[in-house]
Every structure is written in structure tokens, then in C-alpha cells.
C-alpha positions as a Markdown table, in Angstrom:
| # | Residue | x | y | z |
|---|---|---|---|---|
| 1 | Unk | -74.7 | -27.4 | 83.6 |
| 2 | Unk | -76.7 | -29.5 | 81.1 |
| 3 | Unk | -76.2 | -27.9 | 77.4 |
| 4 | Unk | -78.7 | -26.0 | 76.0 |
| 5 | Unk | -78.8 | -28.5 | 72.7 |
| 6 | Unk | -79.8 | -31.8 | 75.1 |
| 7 | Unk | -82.2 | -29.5 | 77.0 |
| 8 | Unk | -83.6 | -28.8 | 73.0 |
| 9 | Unk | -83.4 | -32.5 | 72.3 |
| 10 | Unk | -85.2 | -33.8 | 75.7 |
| 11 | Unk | -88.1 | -30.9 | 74.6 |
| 12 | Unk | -88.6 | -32.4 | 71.5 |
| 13 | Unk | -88.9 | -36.4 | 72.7 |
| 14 | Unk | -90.9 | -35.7 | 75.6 |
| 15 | Unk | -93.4 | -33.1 | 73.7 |
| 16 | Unk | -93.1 | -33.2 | 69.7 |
| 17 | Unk | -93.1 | -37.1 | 69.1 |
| 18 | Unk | -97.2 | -38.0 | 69.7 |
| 19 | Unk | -97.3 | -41.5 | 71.1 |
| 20 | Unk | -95.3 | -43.9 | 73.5 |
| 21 | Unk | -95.6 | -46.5 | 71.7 |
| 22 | Unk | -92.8 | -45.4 | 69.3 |
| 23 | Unk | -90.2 | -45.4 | 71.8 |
| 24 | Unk | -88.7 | -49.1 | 73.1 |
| 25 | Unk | -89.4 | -49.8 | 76.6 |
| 26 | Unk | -85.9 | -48.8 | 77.8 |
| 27 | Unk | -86.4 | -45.5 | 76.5 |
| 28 | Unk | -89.5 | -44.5 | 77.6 |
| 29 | Unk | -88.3 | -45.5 | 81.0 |
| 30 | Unk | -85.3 | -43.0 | 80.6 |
| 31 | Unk | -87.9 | -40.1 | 79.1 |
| 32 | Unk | -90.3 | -41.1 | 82.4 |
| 33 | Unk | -87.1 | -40.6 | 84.7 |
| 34 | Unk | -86.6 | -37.2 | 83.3 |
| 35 | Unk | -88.3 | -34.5 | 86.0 |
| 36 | Unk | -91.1 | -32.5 | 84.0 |
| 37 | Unk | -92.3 | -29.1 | 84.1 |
| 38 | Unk | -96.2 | -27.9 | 83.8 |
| 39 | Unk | -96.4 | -24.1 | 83.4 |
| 40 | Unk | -99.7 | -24.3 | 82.0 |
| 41 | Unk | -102.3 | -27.1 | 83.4 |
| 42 | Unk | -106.0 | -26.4 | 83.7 |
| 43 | Unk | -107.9 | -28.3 | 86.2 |
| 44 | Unk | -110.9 | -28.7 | 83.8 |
| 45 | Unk | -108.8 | -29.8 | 80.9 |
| 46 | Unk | -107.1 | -32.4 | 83.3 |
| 47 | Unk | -109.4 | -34.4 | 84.4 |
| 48 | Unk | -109.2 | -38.0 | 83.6 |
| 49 | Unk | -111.9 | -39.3 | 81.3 |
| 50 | Unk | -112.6 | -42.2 | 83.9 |
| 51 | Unk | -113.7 | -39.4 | 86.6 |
| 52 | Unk | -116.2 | -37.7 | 83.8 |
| 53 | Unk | -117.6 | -40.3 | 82.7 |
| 54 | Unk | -118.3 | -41.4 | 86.5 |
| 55 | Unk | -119.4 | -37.9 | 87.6 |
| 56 | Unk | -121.7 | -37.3 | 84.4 |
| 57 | Unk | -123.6 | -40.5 | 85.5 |
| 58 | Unk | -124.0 | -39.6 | 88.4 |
| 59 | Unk | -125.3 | -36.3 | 87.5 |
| 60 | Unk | -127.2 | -37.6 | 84.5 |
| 61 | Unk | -125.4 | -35.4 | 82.2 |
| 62 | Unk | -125.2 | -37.7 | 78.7 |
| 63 | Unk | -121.4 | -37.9 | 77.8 |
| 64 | Unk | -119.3 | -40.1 | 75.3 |
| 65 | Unk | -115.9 | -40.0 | 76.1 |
| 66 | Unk | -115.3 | -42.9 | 73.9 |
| 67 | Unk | -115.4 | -41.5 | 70.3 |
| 68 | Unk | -112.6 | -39.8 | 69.0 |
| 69 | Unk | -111.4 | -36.4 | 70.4 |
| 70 | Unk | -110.5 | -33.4 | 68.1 |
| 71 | Unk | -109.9 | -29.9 | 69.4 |
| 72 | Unk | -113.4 | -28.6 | 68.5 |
| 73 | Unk | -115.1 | -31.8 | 70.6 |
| 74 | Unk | -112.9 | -31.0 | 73.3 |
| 75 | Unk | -113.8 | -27.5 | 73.9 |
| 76 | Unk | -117.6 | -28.9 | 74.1 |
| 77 | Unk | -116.9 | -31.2 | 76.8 |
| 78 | Unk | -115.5 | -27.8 | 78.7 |
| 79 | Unk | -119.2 | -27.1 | 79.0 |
| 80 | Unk | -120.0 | -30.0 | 80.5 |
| 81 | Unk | -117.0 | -30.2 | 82.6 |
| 82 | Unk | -118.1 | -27.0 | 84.5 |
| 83 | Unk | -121.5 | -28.5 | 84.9 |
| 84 | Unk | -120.3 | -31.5 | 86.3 |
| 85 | Unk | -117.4 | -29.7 | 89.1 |
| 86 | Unk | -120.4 | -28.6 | 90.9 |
| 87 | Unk | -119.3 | -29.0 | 94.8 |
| 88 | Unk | -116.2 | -28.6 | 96.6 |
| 89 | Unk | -115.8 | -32.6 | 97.3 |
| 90 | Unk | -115.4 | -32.8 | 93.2 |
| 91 | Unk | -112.8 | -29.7 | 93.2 |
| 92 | Unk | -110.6 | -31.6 | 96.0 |
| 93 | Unk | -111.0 | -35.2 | 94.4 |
| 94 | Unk | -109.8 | -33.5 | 90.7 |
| 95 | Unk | -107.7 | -32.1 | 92.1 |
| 96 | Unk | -106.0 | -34.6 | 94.1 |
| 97 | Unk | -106.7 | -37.2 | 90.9 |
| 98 | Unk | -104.4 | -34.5 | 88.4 |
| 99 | Unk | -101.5 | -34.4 | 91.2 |
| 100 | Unk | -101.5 | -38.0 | 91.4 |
| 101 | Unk | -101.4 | -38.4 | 87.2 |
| 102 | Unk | -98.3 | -35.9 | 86.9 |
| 103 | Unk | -96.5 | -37.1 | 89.4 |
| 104 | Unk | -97.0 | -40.2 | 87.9 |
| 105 | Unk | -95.4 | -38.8 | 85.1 |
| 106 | Unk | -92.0 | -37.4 | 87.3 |
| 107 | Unk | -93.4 | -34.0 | 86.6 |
| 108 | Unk | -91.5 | -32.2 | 89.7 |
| 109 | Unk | -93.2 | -28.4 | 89.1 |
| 110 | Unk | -96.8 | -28.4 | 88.4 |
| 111 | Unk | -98.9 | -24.6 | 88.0 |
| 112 | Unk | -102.7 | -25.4 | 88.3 |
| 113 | Unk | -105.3 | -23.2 | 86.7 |
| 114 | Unk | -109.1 | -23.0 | 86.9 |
| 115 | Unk | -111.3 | -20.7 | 85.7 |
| 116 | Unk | -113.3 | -18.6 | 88.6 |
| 117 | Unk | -116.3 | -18.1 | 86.9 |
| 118 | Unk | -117.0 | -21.9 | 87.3 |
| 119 | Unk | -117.2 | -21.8 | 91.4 |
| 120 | Unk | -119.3 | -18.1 | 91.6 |
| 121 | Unk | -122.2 | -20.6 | 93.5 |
| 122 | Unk | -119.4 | -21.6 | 96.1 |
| 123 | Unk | -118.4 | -18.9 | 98.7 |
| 124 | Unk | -115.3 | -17.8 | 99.6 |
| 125 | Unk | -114.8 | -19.7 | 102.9 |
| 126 | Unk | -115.6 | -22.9 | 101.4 |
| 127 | Unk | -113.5 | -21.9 | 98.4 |
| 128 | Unk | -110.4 | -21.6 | 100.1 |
| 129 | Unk | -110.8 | -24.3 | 102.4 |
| 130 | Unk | -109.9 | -26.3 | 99.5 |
């Protein structure tokens, strides 16, 4: 049984300390090898910034994922996020794209949210085929 103070400490170096680049390398190869928990993900809010800048050409929805992100531009891009998920191919490659970026991350438990509302054009068949 691991004690509940390491369990406290792990929390606080995997989630309170902002960047990477504080820890050495051996370190953040021990804090990689720890397995990880998501209890919360949303599939909108985990989309790599690569894939919306790719989609939103493609759609020729104007985006700038390059300036500097504070909570208030992120909820914007939201907005734009739901335009851009438009068809079921996009829902599968996110999709496949987020599990692919926490495993990455040794995350061993992943729950995946998305909002309904965003696939009401999308019927149910072709909804759950995903």
C-alpha cells in the first residue's frame, strides 16, 4: 500500500509545479513513469493545436493558435472548436489523436467528455458507430 503522504507528494509534482522544464531529465523521466489518472478530459478542450490549426484551414475558419492563451481566449476557441468537429471522420481522428497524447503521458485511466449539443446534425446510427 503506497502512503497517503507520497500519493500527496506525486499530486503536487505531477499537477501543481507548471512547467517541465524545472525538473532534471532523470526526474521527469521518473514523473513520466508514474501511471496517470484523467477523471475529467473533454474532447473539445483536448485537441492538439496542430489538428486546429489544420482543420480551421481547411474549413476557412481564421484561427491564431500562436498568441498567448489565457482562460478567457480559450473559452473563445470552444466556439470555434465546435464549428470545426463537424463530421464523424474529425470526431474519430480527435479522438484517436487525445488517446494517443495521454497515453503518451502513461496515463493508464482516461474518462472522455463531449458536449452533445455539438453533434445534434449527426444521427444516432452514425453517432454511435464511432
Amino acid at each position: 500500500m503506497i502512503p497517503k503522504l507520497l500519493i500527496l507528494i506525486l499530486i503536487y509534482l505531477v499537477l501543481l509545479i507548471p512547467t517541465s522544464s524545472v525538473y532534471s531529465h532523470d526526474e521527469q523521466r521518473i514523473l513520466h513513469k508514474i501511471p496517470k489518472v484523467e477523471l475529467h478530459a473533454h474532447l473539445h478542450g483536448s485537441i492538439r493545436l496542430t489538428t486546429l490549426q489544420e482543420l480551421s484551414n481547411v474549413a476557412s475558419i481564421p484561427l491564431d493558435v500562436h498568441e498567448e492563451l489565457n482562460l478567457e481566449k480559450c473559452f473563445k476557441l470552444f466556439g470555434v472548436m465546435h464549428k470545426i468537429v463537424s463530421t464523424i471522420a474529425i470526431v474519430k481522428r480527435i479522438i484517436n489523436e487525445v488517446i494517443e497524447d495521454y497515453m503518451a503521458e502513461n496515463t493508464i485511466y482516461l474518462e472522455l467528455r463531449t458536449t452533445p449539443v455539438s453533434y445534434t446534425h449527426l444521427t444516432l446510427p452514425t453517432i454511435c458507430s464511432v
